[in-house]
C-alpha positions in Angstrom: 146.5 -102.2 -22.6 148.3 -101.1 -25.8 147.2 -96.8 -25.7 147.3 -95.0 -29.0 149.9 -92.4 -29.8 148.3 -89.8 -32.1 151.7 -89.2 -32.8 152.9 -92.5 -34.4 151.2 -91.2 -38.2 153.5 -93.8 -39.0 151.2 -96.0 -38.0 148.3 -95.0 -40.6 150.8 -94.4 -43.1 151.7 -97.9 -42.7 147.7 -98.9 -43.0 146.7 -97.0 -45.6 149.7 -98.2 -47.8 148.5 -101.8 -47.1 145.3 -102.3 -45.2 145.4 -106.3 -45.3 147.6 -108.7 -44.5 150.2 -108.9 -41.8 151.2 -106.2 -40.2 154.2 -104.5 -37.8 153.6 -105.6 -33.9 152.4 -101.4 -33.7 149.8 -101.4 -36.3 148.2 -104.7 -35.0 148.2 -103.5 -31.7 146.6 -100.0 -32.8 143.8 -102.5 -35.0 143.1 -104.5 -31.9 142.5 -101.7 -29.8 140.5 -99.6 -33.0 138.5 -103.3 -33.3 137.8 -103.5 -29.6 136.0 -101.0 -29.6 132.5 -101.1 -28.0 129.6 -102.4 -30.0 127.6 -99.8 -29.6 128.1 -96.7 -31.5 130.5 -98.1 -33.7 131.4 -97.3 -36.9 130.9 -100.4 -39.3 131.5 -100.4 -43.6 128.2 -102.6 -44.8 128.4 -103.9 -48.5 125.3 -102.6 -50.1 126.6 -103.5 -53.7 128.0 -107.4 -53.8 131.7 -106.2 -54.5 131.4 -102.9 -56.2 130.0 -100.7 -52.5 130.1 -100.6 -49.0 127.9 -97.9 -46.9 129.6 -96.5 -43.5 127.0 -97.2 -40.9 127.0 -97.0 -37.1 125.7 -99.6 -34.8 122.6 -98.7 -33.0 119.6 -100.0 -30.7 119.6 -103.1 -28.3 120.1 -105.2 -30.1 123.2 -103.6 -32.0 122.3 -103.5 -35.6 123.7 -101.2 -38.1 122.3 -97.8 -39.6 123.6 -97.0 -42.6 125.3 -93.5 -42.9 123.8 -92.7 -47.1 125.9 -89.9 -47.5 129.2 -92.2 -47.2 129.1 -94.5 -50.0 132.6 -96.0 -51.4 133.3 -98.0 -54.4 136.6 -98.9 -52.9 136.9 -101.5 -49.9 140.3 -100.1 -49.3 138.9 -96.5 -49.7 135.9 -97.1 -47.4 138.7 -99.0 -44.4 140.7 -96.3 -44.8 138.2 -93.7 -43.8 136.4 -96.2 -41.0 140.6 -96.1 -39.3 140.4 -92.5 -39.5 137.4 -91.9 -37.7 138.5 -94.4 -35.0 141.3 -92.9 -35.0 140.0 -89.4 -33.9 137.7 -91.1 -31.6 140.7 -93.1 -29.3 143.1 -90.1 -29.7 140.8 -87.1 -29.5 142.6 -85.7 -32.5 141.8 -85.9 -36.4 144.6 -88.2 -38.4 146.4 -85.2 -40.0 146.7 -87.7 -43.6 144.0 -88.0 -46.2 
């Protein structure tokens, strides 16, 4: 299995500047292992506003449905992906992405 090098910054530098779409063979492999995640505990983005706001929320309970997290609203998909790959990506590496 593909393991995460909290190193390769490159990486998120390469997400951030363009969160969809295709992707070098690295990023994909950091997404499939970010996306792979268990369900459980997971951080999720939930669209509260049609189009104009997402909610971070985290999956709880059996079964799995998602809390919403109030105090991180965006009014930016990109914004609110961008901050859902940085808390995965503290959470596989052990370390905070040092990029804001």
């Amino acid at each position: 299995m593909f393991k995460i090098d909290p190193a390769r910054v490159d990486l998120a530098r390469e997400f951030k500047a363009k969160p969809y779409g295709e992707h070098s063979p690295d990023l994909q492999a950091v997404l499939t292992v970010m996306r792979g995640l268990p369900i459980e505990g997971k951080h999720v983005l939930v669209m509260t506003e049609p189009h104009r706001q997402w909610t971070l929320a985290r999956m709880t309970g059996r079964p799995p449905k998602p809390e919403l997290l109030s105090n991180h609203v965006f009014h930016s998909l990109e914004e609110a992906e961008w901050f859902v790959f940085k808390l995965r990506w503290e959470q596989i590496t052990g370390q905070p992405l040092p990029l804001d």
